[in-house]
N, CA, C and O atoms as CSV, one atom per row, in Angstrom:
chain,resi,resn,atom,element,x,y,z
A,1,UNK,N,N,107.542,119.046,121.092
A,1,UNK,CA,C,106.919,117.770,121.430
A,1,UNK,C,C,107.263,116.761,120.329
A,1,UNK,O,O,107.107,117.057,119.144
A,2,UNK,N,N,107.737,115.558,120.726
A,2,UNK,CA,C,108.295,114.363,119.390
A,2,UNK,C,C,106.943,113.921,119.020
A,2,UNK,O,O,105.954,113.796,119.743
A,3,UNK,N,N,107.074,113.720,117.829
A,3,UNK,CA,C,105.934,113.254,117.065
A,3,UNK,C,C,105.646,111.495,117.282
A,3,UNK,O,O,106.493,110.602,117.277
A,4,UNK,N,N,104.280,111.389,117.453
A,4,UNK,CA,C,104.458,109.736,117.947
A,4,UNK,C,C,104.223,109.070,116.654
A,4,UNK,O,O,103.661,109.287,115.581
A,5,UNK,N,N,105.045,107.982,117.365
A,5,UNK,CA,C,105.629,106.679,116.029
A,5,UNK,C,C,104.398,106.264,115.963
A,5,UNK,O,O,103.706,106.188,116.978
A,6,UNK,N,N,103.988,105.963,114.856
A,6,UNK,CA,C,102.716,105.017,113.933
A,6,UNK,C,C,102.292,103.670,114.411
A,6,UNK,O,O,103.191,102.832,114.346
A,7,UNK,N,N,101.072,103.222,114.905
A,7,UNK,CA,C,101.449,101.799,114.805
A,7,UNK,C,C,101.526,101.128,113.925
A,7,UNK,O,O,101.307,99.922,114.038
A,8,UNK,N,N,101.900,101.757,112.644
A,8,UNK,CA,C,102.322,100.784,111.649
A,8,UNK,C,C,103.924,100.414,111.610
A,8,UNK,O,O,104.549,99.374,111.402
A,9,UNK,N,N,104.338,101.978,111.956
A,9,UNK,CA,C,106.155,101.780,112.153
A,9,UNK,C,C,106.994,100.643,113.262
A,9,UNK,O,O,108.071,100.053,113.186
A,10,UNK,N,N,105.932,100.690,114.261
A,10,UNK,CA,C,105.818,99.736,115.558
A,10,UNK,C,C,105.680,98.222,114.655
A,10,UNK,O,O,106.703,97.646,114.282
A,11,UNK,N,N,104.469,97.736,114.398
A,11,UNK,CA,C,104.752,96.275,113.407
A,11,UNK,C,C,105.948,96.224,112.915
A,11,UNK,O,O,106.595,95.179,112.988
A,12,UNK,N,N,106.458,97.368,112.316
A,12,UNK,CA,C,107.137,96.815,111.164
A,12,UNK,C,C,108.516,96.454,111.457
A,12,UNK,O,O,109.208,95.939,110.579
A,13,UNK,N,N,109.074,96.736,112.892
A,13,UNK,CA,C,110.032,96.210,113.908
A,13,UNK,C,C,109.777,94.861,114.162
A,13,UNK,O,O,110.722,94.086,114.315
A,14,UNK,N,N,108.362,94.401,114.241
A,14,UNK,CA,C,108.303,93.253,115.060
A,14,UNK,C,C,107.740,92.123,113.778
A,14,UNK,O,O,107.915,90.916,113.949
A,15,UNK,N,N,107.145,92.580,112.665
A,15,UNK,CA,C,106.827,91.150,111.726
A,15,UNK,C,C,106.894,92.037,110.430
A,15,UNK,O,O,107.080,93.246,110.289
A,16,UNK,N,N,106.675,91.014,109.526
A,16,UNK,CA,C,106.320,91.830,108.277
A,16,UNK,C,C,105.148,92.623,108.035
A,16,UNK,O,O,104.053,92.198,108.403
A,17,UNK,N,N,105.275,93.887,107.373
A,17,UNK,CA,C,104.279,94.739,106.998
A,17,UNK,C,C,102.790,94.564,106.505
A,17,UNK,O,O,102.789,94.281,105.307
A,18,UNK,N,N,101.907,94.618,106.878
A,18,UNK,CA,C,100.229,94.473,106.309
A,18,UNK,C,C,99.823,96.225,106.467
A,18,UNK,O,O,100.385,97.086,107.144
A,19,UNK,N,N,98.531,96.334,105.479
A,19,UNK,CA,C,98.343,97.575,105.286
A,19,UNK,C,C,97.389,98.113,106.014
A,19,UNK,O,O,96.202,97.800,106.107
A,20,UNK,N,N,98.314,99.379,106.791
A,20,UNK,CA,C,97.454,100.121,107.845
A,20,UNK,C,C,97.500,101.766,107.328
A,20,UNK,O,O,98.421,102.558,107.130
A,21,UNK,N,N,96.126,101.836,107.230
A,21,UNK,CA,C,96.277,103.269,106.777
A,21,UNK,C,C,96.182,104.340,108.129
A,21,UNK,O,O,95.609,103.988,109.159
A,22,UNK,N,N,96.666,105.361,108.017
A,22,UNK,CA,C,96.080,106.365,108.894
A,22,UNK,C,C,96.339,107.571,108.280
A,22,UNK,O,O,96.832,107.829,107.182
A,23,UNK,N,N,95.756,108.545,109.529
A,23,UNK,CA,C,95.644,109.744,109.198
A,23,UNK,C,C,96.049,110.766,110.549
A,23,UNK,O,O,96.014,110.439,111.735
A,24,UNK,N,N,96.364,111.842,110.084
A,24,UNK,CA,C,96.460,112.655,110.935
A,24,UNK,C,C,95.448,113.913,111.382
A,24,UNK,O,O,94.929,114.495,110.429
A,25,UNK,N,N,95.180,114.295,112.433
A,25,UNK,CA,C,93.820,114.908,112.910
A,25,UNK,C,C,94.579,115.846,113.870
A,25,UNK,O,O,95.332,115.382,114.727
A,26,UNK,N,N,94.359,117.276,113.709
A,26,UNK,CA,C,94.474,118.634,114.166
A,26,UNK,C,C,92.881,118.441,115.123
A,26,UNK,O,O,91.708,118.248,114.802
A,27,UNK,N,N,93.670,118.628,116.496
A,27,UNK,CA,C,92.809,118.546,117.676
A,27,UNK,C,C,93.370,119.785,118.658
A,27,UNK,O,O,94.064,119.640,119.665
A,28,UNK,N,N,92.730,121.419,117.919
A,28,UNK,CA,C,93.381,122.109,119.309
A,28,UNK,C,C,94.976,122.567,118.694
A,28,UNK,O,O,95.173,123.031,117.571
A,29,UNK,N,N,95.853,122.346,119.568
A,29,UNK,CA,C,97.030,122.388,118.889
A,29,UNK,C,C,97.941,121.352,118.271
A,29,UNK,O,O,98.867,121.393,117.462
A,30,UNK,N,N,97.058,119.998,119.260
A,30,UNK,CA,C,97.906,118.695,118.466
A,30,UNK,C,C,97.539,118.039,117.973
A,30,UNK,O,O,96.320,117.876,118.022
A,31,UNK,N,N,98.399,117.175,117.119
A,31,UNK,CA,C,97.476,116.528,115.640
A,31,UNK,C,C,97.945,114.831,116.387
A,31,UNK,O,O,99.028,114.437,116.819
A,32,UNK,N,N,96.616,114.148,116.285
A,32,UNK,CA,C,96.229,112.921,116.683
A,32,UNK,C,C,96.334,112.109,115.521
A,32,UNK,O,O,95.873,112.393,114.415
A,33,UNK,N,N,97.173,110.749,115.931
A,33,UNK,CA,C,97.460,110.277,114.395
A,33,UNK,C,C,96.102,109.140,114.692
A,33,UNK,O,O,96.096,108.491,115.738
A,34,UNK,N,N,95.114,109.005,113.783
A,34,UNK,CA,C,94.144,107.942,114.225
A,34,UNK,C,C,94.296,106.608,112.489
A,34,UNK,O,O,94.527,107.064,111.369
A,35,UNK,N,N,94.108,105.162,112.745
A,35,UNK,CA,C,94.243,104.377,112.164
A,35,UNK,C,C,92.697,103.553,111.404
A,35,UNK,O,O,91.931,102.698,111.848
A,36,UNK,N,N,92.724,103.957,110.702
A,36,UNK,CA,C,91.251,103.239,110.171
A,36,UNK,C,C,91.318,101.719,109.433
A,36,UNK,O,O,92.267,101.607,108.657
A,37,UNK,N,N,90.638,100.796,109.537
A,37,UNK,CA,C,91.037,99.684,109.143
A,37,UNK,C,C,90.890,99.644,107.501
A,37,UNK,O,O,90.131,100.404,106.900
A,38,UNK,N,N,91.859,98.484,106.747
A,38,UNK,CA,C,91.924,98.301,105.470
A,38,UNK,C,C,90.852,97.211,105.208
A,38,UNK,O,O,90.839,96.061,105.648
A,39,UNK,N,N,90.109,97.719,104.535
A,39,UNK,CA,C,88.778,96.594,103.871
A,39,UNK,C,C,88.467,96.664,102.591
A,39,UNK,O,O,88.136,97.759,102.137
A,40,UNK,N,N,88.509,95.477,101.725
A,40,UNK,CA,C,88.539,95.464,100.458
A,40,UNK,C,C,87.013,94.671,99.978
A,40,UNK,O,O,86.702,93.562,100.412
A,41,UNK,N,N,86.360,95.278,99.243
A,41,UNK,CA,C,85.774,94.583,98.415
A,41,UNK,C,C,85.799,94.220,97.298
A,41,UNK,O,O,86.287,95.116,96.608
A,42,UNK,N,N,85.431,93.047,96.508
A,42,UNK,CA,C,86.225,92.437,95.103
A,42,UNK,C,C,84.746,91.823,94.701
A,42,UNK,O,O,84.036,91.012,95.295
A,43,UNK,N,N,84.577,92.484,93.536
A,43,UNK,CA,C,83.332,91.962,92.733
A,43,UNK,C,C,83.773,91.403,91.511
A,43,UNK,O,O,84.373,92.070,90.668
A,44,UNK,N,N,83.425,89.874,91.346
A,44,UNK,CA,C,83.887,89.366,90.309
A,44,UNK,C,C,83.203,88.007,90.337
A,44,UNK,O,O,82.629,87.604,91.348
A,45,UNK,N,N,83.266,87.391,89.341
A,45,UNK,CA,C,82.467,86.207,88.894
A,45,UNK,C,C,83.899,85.145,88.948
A,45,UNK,O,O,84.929,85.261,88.284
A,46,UNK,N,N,83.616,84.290,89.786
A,46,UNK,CA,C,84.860,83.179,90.002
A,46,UNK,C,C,84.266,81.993,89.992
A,46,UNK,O,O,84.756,80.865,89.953
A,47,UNK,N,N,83.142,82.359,90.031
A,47,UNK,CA,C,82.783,80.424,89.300
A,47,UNK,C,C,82.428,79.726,88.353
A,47,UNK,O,O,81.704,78.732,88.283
A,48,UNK,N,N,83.451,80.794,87.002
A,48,UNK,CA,C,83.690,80.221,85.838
A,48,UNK,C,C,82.300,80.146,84.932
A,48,UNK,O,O,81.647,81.177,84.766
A,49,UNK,N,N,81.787,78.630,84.236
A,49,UNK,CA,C,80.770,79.114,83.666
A,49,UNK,C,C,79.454,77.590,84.492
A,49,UNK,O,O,79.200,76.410,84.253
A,50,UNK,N,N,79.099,78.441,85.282
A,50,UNK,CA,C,78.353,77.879,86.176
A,50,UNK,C,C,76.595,77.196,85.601
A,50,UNK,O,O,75.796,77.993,85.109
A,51,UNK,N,N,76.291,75.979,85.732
A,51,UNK,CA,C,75.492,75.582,85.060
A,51,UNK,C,C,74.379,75.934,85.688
A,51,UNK,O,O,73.435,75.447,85.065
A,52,UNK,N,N,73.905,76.715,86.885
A,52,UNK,CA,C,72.971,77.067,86.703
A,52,UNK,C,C,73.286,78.952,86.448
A,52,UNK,O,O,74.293,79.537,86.846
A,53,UNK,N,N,72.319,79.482,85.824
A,53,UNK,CA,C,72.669,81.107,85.604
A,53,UNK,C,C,72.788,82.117,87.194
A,53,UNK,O,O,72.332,82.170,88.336
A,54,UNK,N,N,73.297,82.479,86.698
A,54,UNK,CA,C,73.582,83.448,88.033
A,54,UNK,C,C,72.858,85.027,88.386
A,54,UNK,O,O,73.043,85.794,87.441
A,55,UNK,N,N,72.108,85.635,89.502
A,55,UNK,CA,C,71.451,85.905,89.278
A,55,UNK,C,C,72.381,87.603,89.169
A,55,UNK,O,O,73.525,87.755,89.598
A,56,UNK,N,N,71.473,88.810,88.441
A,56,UNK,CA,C,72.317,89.781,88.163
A,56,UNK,C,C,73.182,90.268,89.268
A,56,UNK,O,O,73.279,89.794,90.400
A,57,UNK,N,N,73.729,91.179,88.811
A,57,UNK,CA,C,75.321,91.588,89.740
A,57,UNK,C,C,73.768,92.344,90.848
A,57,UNK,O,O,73.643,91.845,91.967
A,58,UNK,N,N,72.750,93.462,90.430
A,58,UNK,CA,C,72.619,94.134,91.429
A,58,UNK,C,C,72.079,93.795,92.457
A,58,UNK,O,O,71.886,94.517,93.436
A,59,UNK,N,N,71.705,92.367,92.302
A,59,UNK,CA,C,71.008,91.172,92.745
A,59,UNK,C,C,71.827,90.668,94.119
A,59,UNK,O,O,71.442,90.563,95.283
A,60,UNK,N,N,72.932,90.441,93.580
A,60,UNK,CA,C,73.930,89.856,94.613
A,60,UNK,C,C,74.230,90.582,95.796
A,60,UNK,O,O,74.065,91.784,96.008
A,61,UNK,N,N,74.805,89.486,96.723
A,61,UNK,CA,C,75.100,90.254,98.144
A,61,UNK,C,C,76.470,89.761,98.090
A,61,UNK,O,O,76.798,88.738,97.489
A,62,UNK,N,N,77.320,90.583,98.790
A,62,UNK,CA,C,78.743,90.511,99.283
A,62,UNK,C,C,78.602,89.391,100.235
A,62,UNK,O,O,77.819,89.213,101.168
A,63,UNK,N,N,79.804,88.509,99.636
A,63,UNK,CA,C,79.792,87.643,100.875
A,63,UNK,C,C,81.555,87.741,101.672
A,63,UNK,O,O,82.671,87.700,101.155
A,64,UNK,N,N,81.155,87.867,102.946
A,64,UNK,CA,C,82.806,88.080,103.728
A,64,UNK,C,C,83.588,86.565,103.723
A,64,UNK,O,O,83.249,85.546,104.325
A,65,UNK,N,N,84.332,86.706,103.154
A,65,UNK,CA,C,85.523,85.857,103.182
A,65,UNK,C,C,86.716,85.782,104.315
A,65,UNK,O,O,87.312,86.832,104.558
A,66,UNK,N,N,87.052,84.692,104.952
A,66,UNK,CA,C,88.173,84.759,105.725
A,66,UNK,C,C,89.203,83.534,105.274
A,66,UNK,O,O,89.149,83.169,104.099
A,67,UNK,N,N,90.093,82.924,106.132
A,67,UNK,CA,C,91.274,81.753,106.227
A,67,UNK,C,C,89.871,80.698,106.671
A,67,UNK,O,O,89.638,79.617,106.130
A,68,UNK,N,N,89.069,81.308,107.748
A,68,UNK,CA,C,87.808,80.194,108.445
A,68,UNK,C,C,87.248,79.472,107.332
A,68,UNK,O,O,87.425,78.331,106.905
A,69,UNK,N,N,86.637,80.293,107.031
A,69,UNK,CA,C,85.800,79.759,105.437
A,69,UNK,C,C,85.775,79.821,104.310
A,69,UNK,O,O,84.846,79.702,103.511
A,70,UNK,N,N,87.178,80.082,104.145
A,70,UNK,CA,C,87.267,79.750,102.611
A,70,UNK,C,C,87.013,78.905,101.623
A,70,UNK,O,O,86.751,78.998,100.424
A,71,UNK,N,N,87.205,77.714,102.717
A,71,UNK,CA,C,86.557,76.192,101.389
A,71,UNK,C,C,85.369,75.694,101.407
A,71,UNK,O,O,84.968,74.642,100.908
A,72,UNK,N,N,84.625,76.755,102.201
A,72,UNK,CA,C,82.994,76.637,102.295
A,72,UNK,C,C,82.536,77.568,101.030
A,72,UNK,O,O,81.888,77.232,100.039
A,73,UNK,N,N,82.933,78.501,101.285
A,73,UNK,CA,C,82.574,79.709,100.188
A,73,UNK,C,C,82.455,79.557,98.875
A,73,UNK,O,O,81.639,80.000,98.067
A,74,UNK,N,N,84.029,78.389,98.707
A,74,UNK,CA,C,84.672,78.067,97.258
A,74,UNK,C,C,83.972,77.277,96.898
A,74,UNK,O,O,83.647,77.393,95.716
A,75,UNK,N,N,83.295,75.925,97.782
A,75,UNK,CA,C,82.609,74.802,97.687
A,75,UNK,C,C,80.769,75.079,97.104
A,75,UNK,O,O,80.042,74.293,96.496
A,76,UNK,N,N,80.433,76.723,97.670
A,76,UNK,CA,C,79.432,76.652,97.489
A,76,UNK,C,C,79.341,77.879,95.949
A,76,UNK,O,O,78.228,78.236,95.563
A,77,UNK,N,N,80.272,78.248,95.431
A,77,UNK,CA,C,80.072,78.758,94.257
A,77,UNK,C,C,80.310,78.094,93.326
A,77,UNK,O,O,80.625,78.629,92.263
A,78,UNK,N,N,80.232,76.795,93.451
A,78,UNK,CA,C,80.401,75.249,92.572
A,78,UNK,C,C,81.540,75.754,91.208
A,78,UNK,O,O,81.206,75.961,90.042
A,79,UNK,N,N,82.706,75.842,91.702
A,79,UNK,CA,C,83.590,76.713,90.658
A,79,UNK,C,C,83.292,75.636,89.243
A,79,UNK,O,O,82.603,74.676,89.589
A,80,UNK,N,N,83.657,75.613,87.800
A,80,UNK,CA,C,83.749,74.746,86.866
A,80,UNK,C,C,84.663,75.604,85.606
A,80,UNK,O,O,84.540,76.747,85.166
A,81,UNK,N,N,85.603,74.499,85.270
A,81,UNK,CA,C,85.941,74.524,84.045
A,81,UNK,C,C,85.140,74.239,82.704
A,81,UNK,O,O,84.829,73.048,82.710
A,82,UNK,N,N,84.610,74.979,81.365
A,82,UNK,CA,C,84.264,74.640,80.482
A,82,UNK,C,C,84.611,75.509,79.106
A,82,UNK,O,O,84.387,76.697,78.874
A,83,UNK,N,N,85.245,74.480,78.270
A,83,UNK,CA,C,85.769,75.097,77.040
A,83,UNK,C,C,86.037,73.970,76.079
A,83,UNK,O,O,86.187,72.777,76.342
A,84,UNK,N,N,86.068,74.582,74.910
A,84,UNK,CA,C,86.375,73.849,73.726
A,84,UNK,C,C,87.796,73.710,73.068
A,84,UNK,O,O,88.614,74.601,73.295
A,85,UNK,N,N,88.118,72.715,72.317
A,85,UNK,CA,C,89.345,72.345,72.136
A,85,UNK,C,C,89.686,71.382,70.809
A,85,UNK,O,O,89.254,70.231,70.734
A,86,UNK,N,N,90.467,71.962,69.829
A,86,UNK,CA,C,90.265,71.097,68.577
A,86,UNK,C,C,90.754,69.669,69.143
A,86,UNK,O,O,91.305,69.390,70.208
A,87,UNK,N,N,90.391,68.931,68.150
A,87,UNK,CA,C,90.777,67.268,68.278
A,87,UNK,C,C,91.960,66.910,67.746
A,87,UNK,O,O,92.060,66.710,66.536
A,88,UNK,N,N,93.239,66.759,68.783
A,88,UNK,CA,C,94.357,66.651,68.380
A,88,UNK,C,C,94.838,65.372,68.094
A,88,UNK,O,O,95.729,65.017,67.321
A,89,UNK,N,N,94.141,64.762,68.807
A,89,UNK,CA,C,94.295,62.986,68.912
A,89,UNK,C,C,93.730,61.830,67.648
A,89,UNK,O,O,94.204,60.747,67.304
A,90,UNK,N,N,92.651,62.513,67.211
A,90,UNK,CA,C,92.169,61.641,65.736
A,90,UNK,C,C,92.721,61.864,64.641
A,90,UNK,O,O,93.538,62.758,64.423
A,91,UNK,N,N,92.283,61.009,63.820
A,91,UNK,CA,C,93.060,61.776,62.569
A,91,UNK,C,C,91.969,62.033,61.398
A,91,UNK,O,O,92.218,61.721,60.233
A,92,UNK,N,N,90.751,62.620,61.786
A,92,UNK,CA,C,89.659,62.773,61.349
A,92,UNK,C,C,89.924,64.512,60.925
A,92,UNK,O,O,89.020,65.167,60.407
């Protein structure tokens, strides 16, 4: 019996590659290739040094990110630059 092509091998004829994991599953005598989706979570502080304090990490909730709302997301973690810098310009 030919072993069936992946649907990842299938994409990768028709666009560029994104990451599909799978696995293979012994059912009986034949092994079922099944595909589970790729989901990432990313814990990290990206809004720099934010003037009001932020509340602890165990505190926080995951928030899902897409292309939809990204500049809602970005807009509402009020990103900011703040740092110090000698005075190159005086002559003090």
């Amino acid at each position: 019996m030919p072993k069936k092509e992946s649907t990842q091998h299938k994409i990768d004829r028709v666009r560029a590659p994104m990451v599909h994991i799978t696995y293979d599953v012994e059912i009986g005598d034949a092994i079922e290739m099944k595909e589970i989706p790729f989901v990432v979570g990313v814990l990290a502080d990206l809004s720099g040094k934010p003037d009001e304090p932020l509340p602890k990490i165990k505190d926080r909730k995951f928030v899902e990110i897409d292309r939809d709302n990204f500049n809602n997301v970005l807009e509402a973690m009020k990103p900011r630059v703040a740092f110090k810098v000698d005075n190159k310009l005086s002559n003090d």
